[in-house]
N, C-alpha and C positions, 0 to 999 in steps of 0.2 A: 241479173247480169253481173259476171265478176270482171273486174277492170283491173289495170296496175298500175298505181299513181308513180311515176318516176320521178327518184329525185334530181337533182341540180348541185354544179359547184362550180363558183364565178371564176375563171381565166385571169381576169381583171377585177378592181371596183375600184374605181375614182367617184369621189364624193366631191360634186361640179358646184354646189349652192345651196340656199337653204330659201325656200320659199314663205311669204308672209301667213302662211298658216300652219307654221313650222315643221315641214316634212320636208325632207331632202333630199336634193337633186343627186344623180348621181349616170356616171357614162360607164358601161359594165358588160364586160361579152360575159354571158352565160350558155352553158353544156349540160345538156341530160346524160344523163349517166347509168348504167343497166344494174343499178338498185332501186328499190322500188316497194310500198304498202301493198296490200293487195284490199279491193273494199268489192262489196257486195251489195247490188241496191235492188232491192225489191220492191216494185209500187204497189198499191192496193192495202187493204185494210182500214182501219180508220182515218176522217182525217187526221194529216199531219206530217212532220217530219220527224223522225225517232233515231237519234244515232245510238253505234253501239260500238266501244274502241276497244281493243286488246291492252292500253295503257290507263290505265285507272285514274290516271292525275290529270289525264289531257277532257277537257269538257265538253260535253253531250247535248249544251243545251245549242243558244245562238253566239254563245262564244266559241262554237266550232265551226271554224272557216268550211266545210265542206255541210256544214247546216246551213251557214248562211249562201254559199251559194246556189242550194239547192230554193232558197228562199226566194233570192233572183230573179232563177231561173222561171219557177211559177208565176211570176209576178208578171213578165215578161210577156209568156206566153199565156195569161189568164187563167191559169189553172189554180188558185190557191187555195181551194179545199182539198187537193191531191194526197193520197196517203202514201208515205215514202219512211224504209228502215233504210240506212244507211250502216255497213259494219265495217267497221278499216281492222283492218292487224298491219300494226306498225309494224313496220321493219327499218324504214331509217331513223339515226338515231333524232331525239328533240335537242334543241340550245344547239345545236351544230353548224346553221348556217347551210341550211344543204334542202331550206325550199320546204321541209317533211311535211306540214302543214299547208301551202300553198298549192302545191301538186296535189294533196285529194282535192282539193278545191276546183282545181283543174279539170281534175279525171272527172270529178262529179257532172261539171259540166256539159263535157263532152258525152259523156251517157248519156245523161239526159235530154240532149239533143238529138241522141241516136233515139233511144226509148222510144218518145213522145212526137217521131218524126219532124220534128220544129223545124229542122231544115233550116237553123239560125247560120247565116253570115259567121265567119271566125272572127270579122271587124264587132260583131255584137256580142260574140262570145267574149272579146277581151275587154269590151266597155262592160261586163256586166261581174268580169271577172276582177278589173280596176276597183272595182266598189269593194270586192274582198281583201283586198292585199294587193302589194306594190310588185311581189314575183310573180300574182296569179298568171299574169296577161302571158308571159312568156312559156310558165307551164303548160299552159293551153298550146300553145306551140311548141315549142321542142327545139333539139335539133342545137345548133350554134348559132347563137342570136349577139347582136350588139342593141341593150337597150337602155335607153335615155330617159329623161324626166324624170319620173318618181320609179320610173320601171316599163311604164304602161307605150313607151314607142318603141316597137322592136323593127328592127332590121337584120334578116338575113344575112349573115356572112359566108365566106369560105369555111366548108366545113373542117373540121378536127382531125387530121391524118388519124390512119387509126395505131392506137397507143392503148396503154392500160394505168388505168387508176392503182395508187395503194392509198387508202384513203383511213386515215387514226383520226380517232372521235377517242379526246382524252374525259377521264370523270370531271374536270372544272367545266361549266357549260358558261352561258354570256344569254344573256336575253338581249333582240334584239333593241330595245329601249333603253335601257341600260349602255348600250354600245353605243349607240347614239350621244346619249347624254355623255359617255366620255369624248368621244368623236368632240364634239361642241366647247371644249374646255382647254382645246388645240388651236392654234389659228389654221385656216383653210390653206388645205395644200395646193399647188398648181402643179406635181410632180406628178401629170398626169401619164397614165400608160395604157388605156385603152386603143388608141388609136396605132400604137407601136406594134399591138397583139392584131390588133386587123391585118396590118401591113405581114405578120408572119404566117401570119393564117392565109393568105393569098399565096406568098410563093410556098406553101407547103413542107415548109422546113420543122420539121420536128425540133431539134437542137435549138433553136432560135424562138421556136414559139417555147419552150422551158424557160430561158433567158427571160420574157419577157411577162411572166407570170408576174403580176402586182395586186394587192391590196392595202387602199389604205386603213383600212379599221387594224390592221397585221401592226402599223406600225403607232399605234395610239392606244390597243389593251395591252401590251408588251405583258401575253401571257407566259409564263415562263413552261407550263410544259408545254407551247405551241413552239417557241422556239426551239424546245429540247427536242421534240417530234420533227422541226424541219432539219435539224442539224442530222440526225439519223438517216433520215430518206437520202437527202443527199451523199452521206456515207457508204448509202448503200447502192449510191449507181444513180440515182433519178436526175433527169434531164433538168427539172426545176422543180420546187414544192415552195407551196403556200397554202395561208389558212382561205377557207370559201366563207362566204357571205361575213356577217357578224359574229361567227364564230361557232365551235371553238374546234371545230373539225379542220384537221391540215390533210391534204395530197401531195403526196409524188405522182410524175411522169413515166411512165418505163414504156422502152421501146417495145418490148416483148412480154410474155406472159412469163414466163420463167423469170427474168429478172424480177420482174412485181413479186411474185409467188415468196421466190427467195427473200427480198426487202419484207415483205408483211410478215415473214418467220422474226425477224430481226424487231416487230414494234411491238411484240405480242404483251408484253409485259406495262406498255404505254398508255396501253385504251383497247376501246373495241376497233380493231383492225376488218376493211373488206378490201378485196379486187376486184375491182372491176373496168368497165370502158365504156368509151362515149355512146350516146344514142344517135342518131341520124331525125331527123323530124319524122321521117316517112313510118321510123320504126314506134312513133309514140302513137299510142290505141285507148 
């Protein structure tokens, strides 16, 4: 079966607390977006789970979040002598903040569900997907989410008028621990703006939902080609641009495809430039 793991890029992220087993809290609309890995999983053969990636540095064994959730996944439904190849060909970029990792993990899941007819609950797909990573739970879903806790409470919101991404992935990248750890050397902010971006996502104001694009990791790596990258988008016409997740990838808004088109001629020299636009839930497979 070939799948498309889609990525992600947060609207918002407010970083709400830090829990006693130091993972942090955080209130965050995230967006699927119509970029995307593509992975292949074929069961049978010997036991096991055997990945196989297009990127040579990303790991094969159970440090790869779409190993371990296929790991899960058998656990789950008692299958763990099951024989399973898993192949990704990356396509979005890594260190970018943009999910690439947590979406196969996603997509895995959801296969594997279909596959082996499990006919698992989506509330079990994300308790099994929680155990992977803190974006998994929302990969699993799609669409425009506002999610809480570590990641793992998602809430449907008013979807994303539809708009187009230009989205620079400059060569400085951020791990997201590393981000973290600078994040933690800030005192905690209370300038939150999640809740600002629901309110414009409800009345459907393009213009306003720009305005209220926030991240705070944006304002505590103060990467300097992230800021040269949003000062550009916005020169170039986009409604709002910010960096998504932990970095180091930034977006512009554009109302139309031709603006985007025109703006991503303008960053070509910045990083690896795409366009693209949001996903709907219905549309994540």
């Amino acid at each position: 079966m070939k799948i498309r793991a889609y990525a992600k890029v947060n609207l918002t992220l407010d970083i709400t607390g830090r829990r006693e087993d130091g993972l942090h809290t955080l209130d965050t609309v995230m967006q699927s977006v119509a970029l995307w890995d593509e992975i292949e999983l074929t069961p049978g053969g010997l036991p096991g789970i055997r990945v196989q990636c297009s990127r040579d540095y990303i790991p094969v064994d159970n440090g790869n979040t779409a190993y371990r959730a296929a790991q899960y996944f058998f656990r789950k439904i008692g299958r763990q002598n099951e024989g399973l190849t898993i192949a990704i060909n990356k396509r979005i970029p890594s260190r970018a903040g943009m999910g690439g990792g947590s979406t196969d993990a996603a997509a895995v899941l959801r296969a594997l569900n279909n596959i082996y007819g499990a006919n698992l609950p989506i509330e079990t797909l994300w308790e099994l997907a929680t155990r992977v990573g803190a974006d998994v739970p929302f990969c699993v879903k799609g669409g425009t989410c506002r999610c809480t806790g570590i990641g793992e409470v998602i809430e449907p919101v008013a979807e994303l008028p539809n708009c187009f991404f230009v989205i620079c992935k400059p060569p400085a990248g951020m791990s997201t621990l590393r981000a973290y750890a600078l994040l933690d050397q800030y005192p905690m902010s209370r300038n939150f703006g999640t809740q600002r971006m629901v309110d414009a996502l409800e009345k459907g104001n393009l213009v306003k939902i720009g305005q209220c694009l926030q991240n705070r990791f944006e304002e505590t790596l103060r990467l300097v080609q992230v800021r040269d990258i949003k000062k550009s988008l916005l020169s170039a016409g986009a409604l709002g641009a910010v960096m998504t997740g932990s970095g180091s990838a930034v977006y512009g808004v554009f109302d139309t495809e031709a603006a985007a088109r025109s703006a991503a001629q303008l960053l070509t020299s910045k990083g690896k430039v795409y366009v693209t636009r949001p996903l709907r839930s219905c549309e994540i497979r």
